[in-house]
C-alpha positions, 0 to 999 in steps of 0.5 A, a space after each residue: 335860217 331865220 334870216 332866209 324865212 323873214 326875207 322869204 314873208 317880206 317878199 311874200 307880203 310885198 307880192 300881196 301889197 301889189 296883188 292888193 293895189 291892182 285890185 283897188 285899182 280895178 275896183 276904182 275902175 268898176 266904180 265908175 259906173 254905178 258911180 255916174 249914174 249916183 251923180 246923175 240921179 239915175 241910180 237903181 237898186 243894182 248900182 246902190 248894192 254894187 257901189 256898196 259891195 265895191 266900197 265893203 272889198 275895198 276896206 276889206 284890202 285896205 286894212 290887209 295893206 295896212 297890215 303888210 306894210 
């Protein structure tokens, strides 16, 4: 029985790791471009706020990973 739940939380986890590199992979993705417009020094207040809500979720997954692996 022990065996079955260790087995049943590794895949679990394993799903979440993936679930979690598809959205890092998205939020790359939606970086783009408030990203350009940064570099390109025609940024406003929308892109400022949304490269910063993207950075924030994206620490947020990458310590979950951190925690499944």
């Amino acid at each position: 029985l022990l065996l079955d739940t260790e087995k049943i939380q590794a895949k679990q986890n394993a799903a979440r790791a993936e679930e979690i590199k598809i959205r890092l992979e998205e939020i790359d993705g939606e970086s783009v471009r408030p990203l350009r417009a940064a570099v390109t020094g025609t940024a406003d207040d929308y892109d400022v706020k949304k490269l910063k809500e993207l950075e924030a979720e994206a620490e947020e997954l990458r310590e979950e990973l951190r925690g499944l692996i």
